[in-house]
Backbone bond lengths (Angstrom), bond angles and torsions (degrees), N, CA, C in turn:
res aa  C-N    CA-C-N  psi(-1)  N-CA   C-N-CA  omega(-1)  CA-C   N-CA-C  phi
1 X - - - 1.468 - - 1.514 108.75 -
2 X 1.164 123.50 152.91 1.556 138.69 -158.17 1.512 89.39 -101.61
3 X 1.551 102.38 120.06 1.624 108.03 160.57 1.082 122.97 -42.48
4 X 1.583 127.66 156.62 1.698 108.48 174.16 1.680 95.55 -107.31
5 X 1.468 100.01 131.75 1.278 112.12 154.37 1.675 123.05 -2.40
6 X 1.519 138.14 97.55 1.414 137.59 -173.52 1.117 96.39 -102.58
7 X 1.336 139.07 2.36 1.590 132.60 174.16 1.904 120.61 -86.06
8 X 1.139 101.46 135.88 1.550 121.91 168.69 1.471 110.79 2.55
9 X 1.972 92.20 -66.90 1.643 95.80 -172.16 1.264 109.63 -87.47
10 X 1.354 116.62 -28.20 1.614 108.99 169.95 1.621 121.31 -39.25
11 X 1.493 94.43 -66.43 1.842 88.73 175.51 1.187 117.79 -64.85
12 X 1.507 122.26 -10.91 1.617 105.59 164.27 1.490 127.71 -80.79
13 X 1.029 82.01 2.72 2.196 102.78 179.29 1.615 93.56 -74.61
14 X 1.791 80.52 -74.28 1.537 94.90 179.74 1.695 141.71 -7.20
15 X 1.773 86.37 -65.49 1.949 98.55 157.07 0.945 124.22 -75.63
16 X 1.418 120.23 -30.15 1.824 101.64 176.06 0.800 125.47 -57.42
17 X 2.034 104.23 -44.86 1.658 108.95 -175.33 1.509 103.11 -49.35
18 X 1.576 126.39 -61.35 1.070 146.64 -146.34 1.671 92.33 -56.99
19 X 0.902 123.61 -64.26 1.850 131.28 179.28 1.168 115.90 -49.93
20 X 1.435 111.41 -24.11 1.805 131.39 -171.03 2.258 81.37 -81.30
21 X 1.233 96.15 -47.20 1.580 95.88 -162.02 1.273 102.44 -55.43
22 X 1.598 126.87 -55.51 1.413 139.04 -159.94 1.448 103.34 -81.70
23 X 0.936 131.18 -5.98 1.725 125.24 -174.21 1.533 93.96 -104.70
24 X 1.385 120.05 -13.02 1.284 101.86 -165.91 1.263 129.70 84.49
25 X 1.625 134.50 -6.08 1.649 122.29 178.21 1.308 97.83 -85.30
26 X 1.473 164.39 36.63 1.081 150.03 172.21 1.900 100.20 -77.85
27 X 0.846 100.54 174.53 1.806 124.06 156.14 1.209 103.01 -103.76
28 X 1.426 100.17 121.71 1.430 120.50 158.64 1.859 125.58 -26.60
29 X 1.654 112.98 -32.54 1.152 106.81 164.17 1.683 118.34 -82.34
30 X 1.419 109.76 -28.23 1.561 107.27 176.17 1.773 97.69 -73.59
31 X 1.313 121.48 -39.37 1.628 105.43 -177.41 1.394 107.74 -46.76
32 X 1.778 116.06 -35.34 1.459 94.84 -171.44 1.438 114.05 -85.17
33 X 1.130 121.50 -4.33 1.440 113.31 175.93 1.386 121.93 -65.59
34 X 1.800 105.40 -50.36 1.148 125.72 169.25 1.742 112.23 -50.50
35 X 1.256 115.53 -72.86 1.079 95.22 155.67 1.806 158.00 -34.26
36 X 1.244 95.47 -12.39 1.712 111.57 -171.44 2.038 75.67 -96.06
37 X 1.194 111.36 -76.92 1.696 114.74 -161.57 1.805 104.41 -38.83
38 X 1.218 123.89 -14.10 1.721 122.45 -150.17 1.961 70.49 -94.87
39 X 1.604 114.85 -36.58 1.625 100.62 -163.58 2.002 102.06 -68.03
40 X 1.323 102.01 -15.51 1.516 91.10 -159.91 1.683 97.96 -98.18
41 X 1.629 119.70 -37.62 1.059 127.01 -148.09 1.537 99.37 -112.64
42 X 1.629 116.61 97.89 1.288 114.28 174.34 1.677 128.49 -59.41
43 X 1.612 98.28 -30.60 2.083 99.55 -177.46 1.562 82.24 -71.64
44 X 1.290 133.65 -34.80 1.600 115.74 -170.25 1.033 121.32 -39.85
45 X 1.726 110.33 -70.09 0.913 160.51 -159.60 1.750 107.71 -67.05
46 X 1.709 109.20 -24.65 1.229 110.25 173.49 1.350 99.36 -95.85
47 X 1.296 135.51 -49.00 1.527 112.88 -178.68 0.946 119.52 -69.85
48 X 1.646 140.72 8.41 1.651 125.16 154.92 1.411 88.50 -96.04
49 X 1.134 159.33 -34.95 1.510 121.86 167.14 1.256 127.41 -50.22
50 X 1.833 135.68 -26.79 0.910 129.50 173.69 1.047 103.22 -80.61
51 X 1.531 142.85 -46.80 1.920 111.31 160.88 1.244 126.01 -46.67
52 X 1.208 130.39 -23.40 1.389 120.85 173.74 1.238 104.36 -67.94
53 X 1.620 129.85 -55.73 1.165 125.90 -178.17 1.656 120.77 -54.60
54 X 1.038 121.10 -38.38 1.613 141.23 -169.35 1.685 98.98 -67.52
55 X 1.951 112.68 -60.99 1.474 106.19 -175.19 1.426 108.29 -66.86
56 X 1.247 119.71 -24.39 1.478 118.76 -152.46 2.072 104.20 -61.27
57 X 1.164 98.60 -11.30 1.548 100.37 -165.64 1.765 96.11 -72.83
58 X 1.170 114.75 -35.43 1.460 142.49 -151.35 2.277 90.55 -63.93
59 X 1.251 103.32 -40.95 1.637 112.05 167.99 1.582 113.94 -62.10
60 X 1.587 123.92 -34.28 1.515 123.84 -175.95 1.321 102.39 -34.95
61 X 1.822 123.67 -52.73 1.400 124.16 -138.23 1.527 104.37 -83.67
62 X 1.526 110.77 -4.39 1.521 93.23 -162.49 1.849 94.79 -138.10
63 X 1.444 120.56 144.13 1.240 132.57 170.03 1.382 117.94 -91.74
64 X 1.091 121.96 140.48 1.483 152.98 146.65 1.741 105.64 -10.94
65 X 0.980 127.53 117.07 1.591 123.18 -171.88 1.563 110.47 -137.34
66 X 1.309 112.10 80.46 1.800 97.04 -175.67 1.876 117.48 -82.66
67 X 1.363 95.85 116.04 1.239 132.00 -172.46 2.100 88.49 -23.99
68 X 1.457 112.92 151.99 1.162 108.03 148.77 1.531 128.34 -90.50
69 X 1.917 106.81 178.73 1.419 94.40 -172.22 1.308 121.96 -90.27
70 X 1.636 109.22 3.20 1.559 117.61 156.01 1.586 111.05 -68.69
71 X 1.275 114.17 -27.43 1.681 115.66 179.13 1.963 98.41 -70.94
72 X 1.192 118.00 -61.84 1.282 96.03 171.30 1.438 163.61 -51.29
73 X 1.705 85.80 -25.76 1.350 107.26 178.50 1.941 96.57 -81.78
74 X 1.206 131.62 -27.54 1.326 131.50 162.05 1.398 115.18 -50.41
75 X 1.433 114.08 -54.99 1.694 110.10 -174.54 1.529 95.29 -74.68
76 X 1.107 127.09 -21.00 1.709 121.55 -168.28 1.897 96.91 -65.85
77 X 1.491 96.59 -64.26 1.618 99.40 179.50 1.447 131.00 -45.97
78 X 1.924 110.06 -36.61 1.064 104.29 151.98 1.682 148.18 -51.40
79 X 1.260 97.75 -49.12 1.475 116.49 160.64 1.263 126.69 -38.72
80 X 1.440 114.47 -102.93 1.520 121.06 138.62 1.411 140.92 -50.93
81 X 1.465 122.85 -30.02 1.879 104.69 -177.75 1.017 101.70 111.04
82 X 1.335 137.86 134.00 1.093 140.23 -163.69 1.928 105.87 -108.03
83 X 1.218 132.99 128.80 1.117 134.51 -124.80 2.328 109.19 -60.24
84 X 1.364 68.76 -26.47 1.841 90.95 -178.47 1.461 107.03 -60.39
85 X 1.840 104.98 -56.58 1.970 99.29 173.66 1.380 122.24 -87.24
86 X 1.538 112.72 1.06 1.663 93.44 -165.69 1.416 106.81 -73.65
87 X 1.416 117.04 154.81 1.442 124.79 172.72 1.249 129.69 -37.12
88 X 0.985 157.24 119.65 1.363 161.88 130.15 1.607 116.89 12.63
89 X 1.001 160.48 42.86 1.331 121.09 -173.43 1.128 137.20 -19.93
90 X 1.717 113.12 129.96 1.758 114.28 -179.29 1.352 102.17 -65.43
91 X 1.516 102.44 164.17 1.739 136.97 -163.99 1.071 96.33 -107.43
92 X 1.408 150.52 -56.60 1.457 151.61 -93.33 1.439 94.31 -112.41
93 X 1.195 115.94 -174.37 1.115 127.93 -167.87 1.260 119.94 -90.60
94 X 1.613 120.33 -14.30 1.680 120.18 174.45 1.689 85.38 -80.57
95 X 1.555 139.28 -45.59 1.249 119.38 -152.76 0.930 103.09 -74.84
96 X 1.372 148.63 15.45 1.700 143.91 -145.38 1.942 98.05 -124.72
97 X 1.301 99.82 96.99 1.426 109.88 168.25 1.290 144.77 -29.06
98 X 1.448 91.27 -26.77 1.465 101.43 -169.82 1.547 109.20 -114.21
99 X 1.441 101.74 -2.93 1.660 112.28 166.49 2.165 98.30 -78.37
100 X 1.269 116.91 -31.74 1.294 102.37 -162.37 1.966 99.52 -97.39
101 X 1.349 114.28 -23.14 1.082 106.79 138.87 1.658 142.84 -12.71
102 X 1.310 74.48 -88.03 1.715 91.72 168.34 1.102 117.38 -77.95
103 X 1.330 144.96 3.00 1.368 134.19 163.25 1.583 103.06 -97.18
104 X 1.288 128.40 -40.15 1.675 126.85 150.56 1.973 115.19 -26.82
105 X 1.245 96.79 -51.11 1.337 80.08 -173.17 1.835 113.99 -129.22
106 X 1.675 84.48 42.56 1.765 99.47 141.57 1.569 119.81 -121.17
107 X 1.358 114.63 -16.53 1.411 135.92 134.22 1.909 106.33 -12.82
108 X 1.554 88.27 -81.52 1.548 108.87 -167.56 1.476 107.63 -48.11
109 X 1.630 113.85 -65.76 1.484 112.25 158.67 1.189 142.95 -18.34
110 X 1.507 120.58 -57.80 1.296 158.17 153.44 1.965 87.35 -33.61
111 X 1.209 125.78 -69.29 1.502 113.39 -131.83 1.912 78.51 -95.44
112 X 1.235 133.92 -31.48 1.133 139.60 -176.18 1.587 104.79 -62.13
113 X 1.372 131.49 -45.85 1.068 116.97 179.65 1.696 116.11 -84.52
114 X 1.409 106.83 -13.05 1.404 112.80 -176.19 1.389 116.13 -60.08
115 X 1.858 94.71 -37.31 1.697 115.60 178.24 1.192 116.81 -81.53
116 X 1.711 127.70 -15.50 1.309 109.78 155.65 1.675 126.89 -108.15
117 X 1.382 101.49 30.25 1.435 107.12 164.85 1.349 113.83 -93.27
118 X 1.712 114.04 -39.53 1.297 138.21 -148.10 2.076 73.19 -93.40
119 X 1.423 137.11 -39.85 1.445 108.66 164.19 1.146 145.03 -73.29
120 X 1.346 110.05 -13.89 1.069 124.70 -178.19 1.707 108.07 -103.10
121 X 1.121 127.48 -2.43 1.404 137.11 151.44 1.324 112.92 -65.62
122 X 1.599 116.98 -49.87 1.459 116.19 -162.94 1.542 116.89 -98.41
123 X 0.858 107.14 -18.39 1.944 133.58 179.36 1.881 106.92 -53.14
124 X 1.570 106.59 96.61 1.533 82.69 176.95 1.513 131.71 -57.80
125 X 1.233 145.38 167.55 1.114 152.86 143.18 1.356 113.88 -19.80
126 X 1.034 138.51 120.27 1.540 139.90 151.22 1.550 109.42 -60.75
127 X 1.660 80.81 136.64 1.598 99.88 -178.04 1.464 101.85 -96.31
128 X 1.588 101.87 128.54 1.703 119.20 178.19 1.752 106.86 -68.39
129 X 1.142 113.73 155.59 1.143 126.41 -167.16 1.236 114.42 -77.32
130 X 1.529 141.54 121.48 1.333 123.98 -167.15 1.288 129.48 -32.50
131 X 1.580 127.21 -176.60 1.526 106.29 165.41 2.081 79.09 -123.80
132 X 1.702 101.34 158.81 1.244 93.02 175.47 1.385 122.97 -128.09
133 X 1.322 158.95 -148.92 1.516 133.64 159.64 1.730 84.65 -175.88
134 X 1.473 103.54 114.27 1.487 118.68 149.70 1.438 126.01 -83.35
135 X 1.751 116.31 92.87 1.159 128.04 -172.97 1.535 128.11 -74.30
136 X 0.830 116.95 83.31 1.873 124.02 -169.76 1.757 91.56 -98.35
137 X 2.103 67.49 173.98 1.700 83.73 165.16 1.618 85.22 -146.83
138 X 1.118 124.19 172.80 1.490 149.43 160.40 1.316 104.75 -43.16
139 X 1.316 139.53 -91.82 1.594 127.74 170.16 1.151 117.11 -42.35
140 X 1.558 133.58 18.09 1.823 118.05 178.64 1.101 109.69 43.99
141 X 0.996 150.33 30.57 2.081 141.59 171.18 1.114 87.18 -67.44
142 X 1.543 129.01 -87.20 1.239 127.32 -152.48 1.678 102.76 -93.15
143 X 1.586 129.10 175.50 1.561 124.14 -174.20 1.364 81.47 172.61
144 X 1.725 113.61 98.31 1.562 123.38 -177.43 1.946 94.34 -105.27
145 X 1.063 106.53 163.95 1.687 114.37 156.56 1.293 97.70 -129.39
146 X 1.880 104.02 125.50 1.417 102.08 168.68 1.861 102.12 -109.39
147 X 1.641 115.54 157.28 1.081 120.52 166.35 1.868 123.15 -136.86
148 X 1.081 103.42 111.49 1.438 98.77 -175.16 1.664 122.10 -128.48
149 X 1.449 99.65 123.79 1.538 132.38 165.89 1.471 108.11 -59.53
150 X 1.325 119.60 94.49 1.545 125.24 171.09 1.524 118.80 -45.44
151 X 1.612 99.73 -50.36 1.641 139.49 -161.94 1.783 73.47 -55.33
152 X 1.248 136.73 -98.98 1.563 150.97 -152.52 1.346 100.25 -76.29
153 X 1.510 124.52 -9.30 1.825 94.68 -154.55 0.893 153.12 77.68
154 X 1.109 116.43 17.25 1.784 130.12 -152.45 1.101 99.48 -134.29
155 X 1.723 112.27 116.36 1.288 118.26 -174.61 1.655 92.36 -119.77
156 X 1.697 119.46 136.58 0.856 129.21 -157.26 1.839 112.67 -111.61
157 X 1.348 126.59 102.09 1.248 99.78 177.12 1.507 111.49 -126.05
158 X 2.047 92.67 151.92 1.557 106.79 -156.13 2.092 92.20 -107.84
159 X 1.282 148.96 62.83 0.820 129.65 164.72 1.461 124.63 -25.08
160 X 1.166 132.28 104.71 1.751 147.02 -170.57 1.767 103.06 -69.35
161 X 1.540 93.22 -67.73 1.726 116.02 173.51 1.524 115.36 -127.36
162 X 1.286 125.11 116.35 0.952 108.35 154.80 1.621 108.06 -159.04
163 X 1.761 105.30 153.26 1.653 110.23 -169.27 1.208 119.27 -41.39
164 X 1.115 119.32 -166.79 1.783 131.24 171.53 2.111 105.44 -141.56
165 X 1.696 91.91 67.20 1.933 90.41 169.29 1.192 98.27 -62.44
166 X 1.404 103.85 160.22 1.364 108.92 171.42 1.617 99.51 -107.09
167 X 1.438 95.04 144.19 1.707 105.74 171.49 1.883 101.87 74.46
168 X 1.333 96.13 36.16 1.777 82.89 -173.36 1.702 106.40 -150.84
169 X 1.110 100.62 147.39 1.491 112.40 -171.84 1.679 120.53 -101.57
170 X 1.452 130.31 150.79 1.413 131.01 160.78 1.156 116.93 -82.06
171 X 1.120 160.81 119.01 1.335 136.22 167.64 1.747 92.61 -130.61
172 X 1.197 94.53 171.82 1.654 123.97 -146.20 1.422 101.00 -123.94
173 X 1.775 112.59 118.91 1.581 100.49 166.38 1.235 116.33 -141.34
174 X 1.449 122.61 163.83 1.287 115.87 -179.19 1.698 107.37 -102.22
175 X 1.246 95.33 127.28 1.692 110.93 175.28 1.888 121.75 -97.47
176 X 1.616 89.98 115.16 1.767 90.33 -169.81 1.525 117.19 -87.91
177 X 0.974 131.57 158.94 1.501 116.90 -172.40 1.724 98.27 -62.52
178 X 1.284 119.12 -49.23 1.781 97.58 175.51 1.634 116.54 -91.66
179 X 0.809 141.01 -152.33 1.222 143.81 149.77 1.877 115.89 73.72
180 X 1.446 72.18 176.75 2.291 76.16 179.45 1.286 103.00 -72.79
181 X 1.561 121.77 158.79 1.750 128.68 161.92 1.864 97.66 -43.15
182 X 1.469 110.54 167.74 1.627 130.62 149.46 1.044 98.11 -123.20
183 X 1.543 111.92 126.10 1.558 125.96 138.71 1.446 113.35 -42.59
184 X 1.677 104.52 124.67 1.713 105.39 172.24 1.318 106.90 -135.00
185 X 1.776 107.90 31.60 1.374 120.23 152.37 1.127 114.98 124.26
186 X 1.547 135.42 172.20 1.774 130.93 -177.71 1.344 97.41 -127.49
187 X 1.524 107.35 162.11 1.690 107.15 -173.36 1.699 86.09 -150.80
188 X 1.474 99.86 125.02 1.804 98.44 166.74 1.786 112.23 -36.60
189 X 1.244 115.06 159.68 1.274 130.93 -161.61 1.955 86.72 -98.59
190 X 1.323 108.34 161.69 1.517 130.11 167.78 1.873 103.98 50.25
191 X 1.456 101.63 43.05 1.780 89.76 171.10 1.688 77.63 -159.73
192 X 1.523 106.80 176.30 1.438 123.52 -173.85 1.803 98.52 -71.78
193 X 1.140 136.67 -172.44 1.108 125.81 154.95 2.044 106.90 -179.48
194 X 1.215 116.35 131.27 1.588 137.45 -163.81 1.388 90.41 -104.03
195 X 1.288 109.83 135.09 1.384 136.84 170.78 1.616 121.39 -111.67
196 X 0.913 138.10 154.27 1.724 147.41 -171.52 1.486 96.54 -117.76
197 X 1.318 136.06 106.42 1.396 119.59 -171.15 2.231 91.60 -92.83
198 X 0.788 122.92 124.97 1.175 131.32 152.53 1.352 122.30 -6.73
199 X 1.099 125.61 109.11 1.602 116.78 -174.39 1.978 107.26 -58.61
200 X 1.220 114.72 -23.76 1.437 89.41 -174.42 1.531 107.34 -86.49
201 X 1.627 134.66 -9.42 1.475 145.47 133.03 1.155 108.63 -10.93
202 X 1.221 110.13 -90.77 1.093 126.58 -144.82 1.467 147.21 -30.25
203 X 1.801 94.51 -35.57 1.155 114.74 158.09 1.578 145.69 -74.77
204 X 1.505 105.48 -14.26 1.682 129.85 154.07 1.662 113.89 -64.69
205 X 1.534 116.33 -9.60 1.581 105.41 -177.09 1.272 100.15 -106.76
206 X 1.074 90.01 101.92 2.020 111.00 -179.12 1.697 104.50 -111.31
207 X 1.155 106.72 -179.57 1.792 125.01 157.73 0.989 86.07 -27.04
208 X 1.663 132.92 -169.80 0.926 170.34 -144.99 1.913 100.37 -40.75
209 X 1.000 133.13 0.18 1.533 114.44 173.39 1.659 115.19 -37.64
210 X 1.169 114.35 160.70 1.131 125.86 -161.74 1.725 83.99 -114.47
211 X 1.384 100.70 146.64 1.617 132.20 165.60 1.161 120.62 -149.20
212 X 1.821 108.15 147.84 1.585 111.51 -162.53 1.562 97.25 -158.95
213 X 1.658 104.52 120.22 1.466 101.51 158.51 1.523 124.09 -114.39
214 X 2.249 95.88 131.98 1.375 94.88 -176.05 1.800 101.49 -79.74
215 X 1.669 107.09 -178.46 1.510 117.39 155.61 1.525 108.48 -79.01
216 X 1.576 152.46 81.94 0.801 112.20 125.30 1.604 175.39 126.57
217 X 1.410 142.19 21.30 1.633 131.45 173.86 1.597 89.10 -72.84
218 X 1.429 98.09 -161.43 1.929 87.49 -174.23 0.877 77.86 -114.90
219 X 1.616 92.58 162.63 1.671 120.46 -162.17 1.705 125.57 83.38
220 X 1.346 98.23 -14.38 1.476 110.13 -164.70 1.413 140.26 93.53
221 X 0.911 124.68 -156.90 1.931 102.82 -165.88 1.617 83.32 -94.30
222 X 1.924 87.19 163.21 1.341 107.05 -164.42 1.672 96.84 -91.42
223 X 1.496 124.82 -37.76 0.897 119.95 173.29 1.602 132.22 -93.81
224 X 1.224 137.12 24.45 1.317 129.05 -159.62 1.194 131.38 66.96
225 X 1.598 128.27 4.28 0.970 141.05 -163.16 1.514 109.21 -141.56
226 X 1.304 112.61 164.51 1.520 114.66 -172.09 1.434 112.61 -99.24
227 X 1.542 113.82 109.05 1.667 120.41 -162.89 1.677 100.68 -119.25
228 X 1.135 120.71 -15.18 1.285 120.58 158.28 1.395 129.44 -80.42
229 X 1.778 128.74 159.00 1.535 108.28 165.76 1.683 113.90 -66.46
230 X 1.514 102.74 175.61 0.813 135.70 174.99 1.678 112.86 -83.20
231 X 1.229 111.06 120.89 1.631 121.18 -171.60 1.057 110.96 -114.43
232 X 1.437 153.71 -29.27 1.168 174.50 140.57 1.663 141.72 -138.81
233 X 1.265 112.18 129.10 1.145 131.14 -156.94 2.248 110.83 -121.76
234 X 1.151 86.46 144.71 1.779 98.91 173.61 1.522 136.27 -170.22
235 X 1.319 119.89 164.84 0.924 88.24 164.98 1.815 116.12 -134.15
236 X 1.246 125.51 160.49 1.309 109.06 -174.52 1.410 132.35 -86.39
237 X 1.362 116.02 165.98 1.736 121.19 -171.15 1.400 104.56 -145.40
238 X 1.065 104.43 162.54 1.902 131.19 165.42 1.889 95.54 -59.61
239 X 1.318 105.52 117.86 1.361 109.39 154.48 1.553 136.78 -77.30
């Protein structure tokens, strides 16, 4: 327990608070403080009993007087109005509850759809999942991983294994169910290598498109067409 204050100004705290307690102007949260310290702190606890004792004389001079019921019905009228003048309640259409009701919760509506326009306005696009194509052949010589970003174009290839011809190129094509292969570019052999697929491409590399890399002169075919074998072949999927 906390000493009580033995200094000058302390005990002059002391009584004020204490007089503050017995007169009643405290706040209900300082009454309880005061009250909690009177349980711990006996000198406290004795000088608000001697104000209690000291004011209490201050009640001798005066009696108990219960108001009459003409006195009540006076403070009643003041208060409230006595049934003859009090106001009317309005009729109209602002006083009508169920008009502000319902304008509360078309309000709400209003701000609910505002917030999912204003998300679905600002919300980027989701990015689709690559498409991917494990390019083999039957003898394993070559074993490419391709990966391609529709969104940019960027077709990505990871050669795993593949030889070292000399004087000879990989190049990469897309195979349509009818028609000749398209070249969609060559990438040196035995290193990673990123491709730019052509914007007018781009849109044929779907699910399942088919891809195929021939061998080849270097640089890639001389004519646009596929004059080398075929080293690996695939087709692509959702990863």
């Amino acid at each position: 327990m906390t000493s009580p204050d033995q200094s000058k100004g302390g005990r002059s705290r002391d009584e004020v608070l204490a007089g503050e307690y017995v007169l009643g102007v405290l706040s209900f949260k300082d009454r309880r403080v005061v009250e909690e310290r009177m349980r711990r702190d006996r000198q406290f606890a004795a000088i608000v009993s001697r104000w209690e004792t000291n004011l209490s004389a201050f009640n001798d001079d005066y009696d108990v007087v219960s108001p009459g019921q003409e006195t009540f019905k006076q403070i009643e009228a003041r208060l409230f109005g006595s049934p003859e003048t009090a106001p009317r309640p309005a009729r109209g259409l602002w006083a009508s509850i169920v008009f502000w009701r319902c304008l509360a919760l078309v309000s709400l509506l209003i701000t609910a759809g505002a917030l999912t326009i204003a998300t679905v306005a600002v919300a980027p696009p989701q990015a689709q999942a690559p498409l991917v194509a494990e390019l083999t052949t039957s003898s394993s010589q070559v074993n490419l991983l391709a990966s391609y970003e529709r969104q940019t174009g960027r077709l990505r290839i990871v050669p795993v294994a593949t030889g070292k011809p000399q004087e000879k190129s990989l190049e990469l094509w897309l195979v349509p169910a009818s028609g000749a292969p398209r070249s969609l570019g060559v990438f040196p052999p035995g290193q990673a290598g990123e491709l730019v697929i052509p914007v007018d491409l781009r849109g044929n590399i779907d699910e399942g498109a088919a891809l195929a890399v021939s061998l080849e002169p270097f640089g890639g075919s001389p004519t646009g067409q596929v004059t080398g074998p075929i080293v690996a072949s695939g087709t692509t999927h959702r990863r």
